[in-house]
Backbone as JSON Lines, residues from 0, in Angstrom:
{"i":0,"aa":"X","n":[0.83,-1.18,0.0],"ca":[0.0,0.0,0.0],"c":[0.88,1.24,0.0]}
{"i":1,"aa":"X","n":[0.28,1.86,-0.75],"ca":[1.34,3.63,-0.72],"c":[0.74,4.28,0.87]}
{"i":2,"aa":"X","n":[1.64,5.26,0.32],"ca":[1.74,6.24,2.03],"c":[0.1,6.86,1.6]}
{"i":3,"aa":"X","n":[-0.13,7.52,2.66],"ca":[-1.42,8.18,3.52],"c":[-0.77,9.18,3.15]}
{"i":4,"aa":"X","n":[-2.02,10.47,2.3],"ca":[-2.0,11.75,2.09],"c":[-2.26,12.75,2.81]}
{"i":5,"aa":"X","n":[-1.72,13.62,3.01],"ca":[-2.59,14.83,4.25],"c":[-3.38,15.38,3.57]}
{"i":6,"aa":"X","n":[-4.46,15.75,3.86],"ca":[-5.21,16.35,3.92],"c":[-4.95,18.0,5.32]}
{"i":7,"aa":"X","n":[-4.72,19.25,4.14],"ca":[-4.05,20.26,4.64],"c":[-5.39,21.06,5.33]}
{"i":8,"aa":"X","n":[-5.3,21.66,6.47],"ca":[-6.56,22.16,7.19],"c":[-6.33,23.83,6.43]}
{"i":9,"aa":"X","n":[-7.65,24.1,6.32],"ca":[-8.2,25.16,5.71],"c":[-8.59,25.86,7.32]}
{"i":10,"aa":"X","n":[-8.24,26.94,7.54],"ca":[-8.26,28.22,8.47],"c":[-9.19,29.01,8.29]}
{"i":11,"aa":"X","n":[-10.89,28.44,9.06],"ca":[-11.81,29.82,9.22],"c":[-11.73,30.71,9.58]}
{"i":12,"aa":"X","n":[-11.98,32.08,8.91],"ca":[-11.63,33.25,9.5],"c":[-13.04,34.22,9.39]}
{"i":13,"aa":"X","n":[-12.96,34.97,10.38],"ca":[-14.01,35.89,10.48],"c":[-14.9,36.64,9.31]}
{"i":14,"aa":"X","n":[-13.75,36.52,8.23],"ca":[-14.43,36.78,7.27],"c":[-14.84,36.03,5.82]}
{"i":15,"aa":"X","n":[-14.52,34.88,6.35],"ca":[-15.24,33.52,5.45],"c":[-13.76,33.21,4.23]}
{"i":16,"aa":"X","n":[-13.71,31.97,3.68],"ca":[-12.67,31.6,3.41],"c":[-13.48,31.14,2.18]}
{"i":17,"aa":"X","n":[-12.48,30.76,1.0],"ca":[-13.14,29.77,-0.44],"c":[-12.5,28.61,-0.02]}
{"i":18,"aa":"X","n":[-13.46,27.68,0.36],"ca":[-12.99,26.58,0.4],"c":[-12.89,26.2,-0.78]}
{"i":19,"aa":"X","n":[-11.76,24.89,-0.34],"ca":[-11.19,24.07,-1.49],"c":[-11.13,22.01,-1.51]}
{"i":20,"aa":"X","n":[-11.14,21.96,-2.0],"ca":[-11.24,20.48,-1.84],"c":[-10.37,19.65,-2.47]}
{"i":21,"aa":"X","n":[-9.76,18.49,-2.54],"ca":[-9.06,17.37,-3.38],"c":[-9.27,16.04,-3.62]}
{"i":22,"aa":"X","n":[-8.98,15.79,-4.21],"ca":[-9.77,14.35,-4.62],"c":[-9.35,13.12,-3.7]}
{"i":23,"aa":"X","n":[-10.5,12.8,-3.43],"ca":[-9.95,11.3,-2.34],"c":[-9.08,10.49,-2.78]}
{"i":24,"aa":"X","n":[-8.46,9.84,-1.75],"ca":[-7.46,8.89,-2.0],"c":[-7.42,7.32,-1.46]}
{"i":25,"aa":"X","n":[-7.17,6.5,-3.12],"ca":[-7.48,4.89,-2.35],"c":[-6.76,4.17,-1.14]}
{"i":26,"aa":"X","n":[-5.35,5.11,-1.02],"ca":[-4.4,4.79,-0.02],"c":[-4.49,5.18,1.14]}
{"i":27,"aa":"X","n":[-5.61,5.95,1.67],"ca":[-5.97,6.58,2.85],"c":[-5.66,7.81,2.52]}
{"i":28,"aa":"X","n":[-5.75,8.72,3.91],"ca":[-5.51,10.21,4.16],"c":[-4.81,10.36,5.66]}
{"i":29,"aa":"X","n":[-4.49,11.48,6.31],"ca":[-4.35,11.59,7.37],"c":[-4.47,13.18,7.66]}
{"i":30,"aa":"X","n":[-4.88,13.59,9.04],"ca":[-5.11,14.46,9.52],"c":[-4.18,14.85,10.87]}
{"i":31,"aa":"X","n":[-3.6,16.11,10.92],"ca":[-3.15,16.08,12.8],"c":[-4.75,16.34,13.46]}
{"i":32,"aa":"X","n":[-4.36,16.06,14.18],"ca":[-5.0,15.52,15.57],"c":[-5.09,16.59,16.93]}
{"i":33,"aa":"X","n":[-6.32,17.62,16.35],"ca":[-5.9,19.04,16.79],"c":[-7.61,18.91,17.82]}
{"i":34,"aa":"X","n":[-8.16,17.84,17.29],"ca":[-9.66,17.62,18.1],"c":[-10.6,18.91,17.71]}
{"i":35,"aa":"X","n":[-10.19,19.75,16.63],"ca":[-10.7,21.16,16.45],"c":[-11.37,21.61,14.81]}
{"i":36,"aa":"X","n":[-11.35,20.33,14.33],"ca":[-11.43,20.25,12.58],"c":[-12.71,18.99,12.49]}
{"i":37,"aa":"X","n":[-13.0,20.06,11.31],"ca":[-14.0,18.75,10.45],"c":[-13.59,18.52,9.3]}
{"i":38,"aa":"X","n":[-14.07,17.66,8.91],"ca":[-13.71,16.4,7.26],"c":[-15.53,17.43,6.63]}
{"i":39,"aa":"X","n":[-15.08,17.7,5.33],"ca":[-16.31,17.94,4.56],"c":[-16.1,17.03,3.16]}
{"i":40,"aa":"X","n":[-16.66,16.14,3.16],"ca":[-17.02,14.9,1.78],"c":[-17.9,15.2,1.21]}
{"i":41,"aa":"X","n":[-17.47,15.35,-0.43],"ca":[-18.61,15.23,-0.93],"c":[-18.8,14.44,-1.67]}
{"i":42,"aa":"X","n":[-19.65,13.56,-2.63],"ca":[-19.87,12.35,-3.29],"c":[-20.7,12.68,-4.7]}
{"i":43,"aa":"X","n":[-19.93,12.58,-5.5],"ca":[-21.25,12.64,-7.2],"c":[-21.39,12.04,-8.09]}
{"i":44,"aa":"X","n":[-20.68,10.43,-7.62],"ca":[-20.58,9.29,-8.11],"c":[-22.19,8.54,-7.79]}
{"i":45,"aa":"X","n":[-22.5,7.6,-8.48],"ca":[-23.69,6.64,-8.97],"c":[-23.66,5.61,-7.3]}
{"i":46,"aa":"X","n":[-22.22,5.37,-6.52],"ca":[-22.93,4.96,-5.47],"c":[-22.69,5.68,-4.22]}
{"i":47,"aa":"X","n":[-23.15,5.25,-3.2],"ca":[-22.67,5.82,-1.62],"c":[-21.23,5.38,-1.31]}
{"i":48,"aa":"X","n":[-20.44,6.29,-0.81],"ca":[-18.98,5.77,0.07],"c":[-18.87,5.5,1.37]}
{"i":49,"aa":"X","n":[-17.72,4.89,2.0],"ca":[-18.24,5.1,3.52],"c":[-17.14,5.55,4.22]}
{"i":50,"aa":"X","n":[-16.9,6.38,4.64],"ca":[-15.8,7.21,5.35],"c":[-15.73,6.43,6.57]}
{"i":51,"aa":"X","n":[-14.49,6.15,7.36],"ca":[-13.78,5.16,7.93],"c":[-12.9,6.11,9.17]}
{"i":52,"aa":"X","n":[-13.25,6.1,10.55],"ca":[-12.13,7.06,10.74],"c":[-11.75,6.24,12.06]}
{"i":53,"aa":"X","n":[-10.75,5.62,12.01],"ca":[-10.49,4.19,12.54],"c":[-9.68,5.49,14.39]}
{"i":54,"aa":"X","n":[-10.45,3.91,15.48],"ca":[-9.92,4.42,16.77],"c":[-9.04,3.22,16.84]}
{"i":55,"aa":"X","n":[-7.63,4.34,17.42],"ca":[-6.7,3.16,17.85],"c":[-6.52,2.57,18.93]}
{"i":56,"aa":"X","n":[-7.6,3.43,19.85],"ca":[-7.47,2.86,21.1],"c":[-8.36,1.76,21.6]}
{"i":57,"aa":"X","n":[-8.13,1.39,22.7],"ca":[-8.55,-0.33,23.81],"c":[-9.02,0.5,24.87]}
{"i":58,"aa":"X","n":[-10.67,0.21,25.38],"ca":[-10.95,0.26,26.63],"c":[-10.9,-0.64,27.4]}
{"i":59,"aa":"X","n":[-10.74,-1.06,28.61],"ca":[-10.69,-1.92,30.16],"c":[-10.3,-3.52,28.26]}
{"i":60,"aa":"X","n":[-9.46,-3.06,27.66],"ca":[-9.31,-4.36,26.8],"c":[-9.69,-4.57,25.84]}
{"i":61,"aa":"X","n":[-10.75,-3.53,25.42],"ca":[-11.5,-3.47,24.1],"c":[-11.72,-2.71,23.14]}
{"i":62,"aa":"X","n":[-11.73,-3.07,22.13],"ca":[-11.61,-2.06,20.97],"c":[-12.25,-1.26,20.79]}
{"i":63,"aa":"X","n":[-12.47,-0.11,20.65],"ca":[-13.52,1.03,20.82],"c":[-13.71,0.89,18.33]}
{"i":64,"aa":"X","n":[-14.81,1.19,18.26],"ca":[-15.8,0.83,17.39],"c":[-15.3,1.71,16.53]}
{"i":65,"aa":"X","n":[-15.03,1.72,15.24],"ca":[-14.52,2.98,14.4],"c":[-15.64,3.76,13.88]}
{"i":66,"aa":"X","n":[-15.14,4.86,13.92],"ca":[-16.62,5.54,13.31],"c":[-16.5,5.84,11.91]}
{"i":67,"aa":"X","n":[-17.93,5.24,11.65],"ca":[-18.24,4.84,9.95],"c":[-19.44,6.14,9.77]}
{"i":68,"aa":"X","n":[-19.33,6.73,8.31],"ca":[-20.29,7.42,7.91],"c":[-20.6,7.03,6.38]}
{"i":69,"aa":"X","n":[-21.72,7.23,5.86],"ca":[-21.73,6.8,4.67],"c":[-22.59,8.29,3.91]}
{"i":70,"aa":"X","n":[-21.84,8.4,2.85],"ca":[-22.51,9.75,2.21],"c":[-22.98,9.35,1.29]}
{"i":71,"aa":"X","n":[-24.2,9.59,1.08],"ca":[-24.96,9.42,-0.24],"c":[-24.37,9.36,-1.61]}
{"i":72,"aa":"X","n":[-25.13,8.99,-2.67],"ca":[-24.75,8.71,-3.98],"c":[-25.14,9.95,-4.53]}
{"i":73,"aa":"X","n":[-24.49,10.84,-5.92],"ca":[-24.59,11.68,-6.82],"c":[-24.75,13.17,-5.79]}
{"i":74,"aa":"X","n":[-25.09,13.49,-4.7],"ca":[-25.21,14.99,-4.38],"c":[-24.86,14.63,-3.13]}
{"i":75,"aa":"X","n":[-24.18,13.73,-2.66],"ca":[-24.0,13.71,-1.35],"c":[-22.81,14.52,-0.58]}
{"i":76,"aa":"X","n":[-23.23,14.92,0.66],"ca":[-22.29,16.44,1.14],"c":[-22.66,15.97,2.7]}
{"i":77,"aa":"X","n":[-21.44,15.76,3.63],"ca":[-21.15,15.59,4.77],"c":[-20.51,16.18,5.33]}
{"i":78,"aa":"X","n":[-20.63,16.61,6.73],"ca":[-19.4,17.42,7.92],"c":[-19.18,16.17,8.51]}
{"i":79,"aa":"X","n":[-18.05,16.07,8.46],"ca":[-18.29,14.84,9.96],"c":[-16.99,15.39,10.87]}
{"i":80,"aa":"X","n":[-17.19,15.32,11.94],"ca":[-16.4,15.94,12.98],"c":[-16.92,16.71,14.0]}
{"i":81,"aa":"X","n":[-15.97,17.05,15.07],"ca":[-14.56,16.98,15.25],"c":[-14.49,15.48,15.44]}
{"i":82,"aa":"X","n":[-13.14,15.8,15.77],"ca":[-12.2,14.15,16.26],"c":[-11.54,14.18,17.36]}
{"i":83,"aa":"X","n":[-12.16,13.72,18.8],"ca":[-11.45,14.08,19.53],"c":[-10.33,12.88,20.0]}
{"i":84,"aa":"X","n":[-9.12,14.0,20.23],"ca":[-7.7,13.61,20.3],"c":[-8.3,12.3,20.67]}
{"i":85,"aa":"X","n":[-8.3,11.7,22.04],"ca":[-8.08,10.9,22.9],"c":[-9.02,9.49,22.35]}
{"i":86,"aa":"X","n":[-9.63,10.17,21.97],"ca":[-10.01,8.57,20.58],"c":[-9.59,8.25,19.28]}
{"i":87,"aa":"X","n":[-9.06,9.69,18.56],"ca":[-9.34,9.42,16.93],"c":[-7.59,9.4,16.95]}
{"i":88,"aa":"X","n":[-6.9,10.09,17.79],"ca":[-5.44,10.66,17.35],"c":[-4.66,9.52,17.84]}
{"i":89,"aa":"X","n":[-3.21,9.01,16.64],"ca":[-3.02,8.14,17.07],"c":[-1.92,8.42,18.29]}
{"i":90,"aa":"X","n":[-2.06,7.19,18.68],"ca":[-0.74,7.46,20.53],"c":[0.76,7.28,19.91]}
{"i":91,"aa":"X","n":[1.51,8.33,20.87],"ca":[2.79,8.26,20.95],"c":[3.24,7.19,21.0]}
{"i":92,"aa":"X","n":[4.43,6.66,20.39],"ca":[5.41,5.23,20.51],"c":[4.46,4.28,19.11]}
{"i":93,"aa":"X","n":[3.23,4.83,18.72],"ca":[3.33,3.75,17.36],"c":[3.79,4.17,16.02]}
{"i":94,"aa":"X","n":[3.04,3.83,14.85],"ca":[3.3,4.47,13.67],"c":[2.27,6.27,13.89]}
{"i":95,"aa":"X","n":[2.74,7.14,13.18],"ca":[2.35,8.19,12.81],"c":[1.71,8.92,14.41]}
{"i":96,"aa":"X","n":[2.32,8.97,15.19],"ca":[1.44,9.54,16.44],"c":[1.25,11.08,15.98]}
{"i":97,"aa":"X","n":[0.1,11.19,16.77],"ca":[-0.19,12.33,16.44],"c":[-1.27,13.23,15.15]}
{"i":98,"aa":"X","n":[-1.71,11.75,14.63],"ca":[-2.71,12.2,12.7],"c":[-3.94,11.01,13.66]}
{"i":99,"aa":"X","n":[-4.29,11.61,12.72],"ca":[-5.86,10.92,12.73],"c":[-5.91,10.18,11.27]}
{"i":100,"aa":"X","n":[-6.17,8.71,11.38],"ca":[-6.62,8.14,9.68],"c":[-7.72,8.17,9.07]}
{"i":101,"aa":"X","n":[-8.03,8.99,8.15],"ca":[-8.85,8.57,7.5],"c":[-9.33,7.55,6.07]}
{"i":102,"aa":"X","n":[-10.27,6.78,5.94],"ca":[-10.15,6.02,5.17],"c":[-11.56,5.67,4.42]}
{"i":103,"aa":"X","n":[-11.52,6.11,3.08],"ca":[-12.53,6.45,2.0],"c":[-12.87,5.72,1.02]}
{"i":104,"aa":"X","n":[-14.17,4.62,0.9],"ca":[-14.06,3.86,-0.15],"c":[-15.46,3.42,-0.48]}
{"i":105,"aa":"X","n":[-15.74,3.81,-1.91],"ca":[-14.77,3.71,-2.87],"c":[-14.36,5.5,-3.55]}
{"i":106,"aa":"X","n":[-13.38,5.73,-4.27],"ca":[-13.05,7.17,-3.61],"c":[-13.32,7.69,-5.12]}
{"i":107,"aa":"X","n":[-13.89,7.38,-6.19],"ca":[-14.05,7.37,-7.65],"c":[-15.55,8.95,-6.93]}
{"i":108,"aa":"X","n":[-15.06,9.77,-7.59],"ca":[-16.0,11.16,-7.92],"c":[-15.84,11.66,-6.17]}
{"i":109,"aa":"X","n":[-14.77,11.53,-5.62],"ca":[-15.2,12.15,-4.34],"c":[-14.3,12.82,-3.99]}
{"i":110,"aa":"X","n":[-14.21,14.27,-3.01],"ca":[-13.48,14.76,-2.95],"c":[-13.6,15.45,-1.47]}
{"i":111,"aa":"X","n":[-12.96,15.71,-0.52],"ca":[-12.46,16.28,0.26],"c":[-11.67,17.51,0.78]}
{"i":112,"aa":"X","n":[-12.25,18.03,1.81],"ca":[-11.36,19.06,3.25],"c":[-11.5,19.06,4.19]}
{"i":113,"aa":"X","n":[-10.33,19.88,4.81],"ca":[-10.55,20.25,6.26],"c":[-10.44,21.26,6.47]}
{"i":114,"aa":"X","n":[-11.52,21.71,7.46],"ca":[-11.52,22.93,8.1],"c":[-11.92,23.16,9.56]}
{"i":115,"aa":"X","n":[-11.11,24.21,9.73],"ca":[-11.59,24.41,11.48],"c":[-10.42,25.84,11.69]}
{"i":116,"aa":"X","n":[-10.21,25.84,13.38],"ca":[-9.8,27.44,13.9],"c":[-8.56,27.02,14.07]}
């Protein structure tokens, strides 16, 4: 598998910003892990995708549940977020500490950002 793309956070400002977007990626994405940003997906492909935003952490032993969203087919438009650190961000001492993964499929007509303060 290739490397995980960032996805670069877009900076709301008081006086409104042009957002921008980029095209999803089959290799994943990644985000830092600021607990202060949302993911905006949009979808204009023939089916639904399902956005993937995997927790790395174990409660009392157990895997805490990844959170799945699925955006509609041909006009579909999602916020999903925030992400907070202490579930979504990965922990110090593994791979990539510090990003959040995201993971998009199938990623054909879809495109992505982030934004937050």
């Amino acid at each position: 598998m290739a490397e995980r793309t960032e996805i670069a956070k877009q900076t709301i400002a008081q006086d409104g910003i042009a957002p921008s977007f980029e095209a999803a990626s089959a290799d994943g994405h990644y985000i830092e892990g600021s607990g202060n940003d949302y993911l905006e997906v949009k979808n204009t492909s023939a089916s639904p995708v399902t956005v993937t935003v995997p927790t790395p952490i174990k409660v009392a032993g157990l895997e805490v549940e990844d959170l799945e969203v699925v955006v509609p087919a041909t006009s579909g438009h999602k916020k999903i977020g925030p992400f907070m650190p202490r579930a979504f961000t990965r922990p110090p001492g593994g791979a990539d500490p510090g990003v959040v993964y995201v993971d998009i499929d199938p990623v054909a007509d879809v495109t992505v950002g982030l934004f937050g303060f």
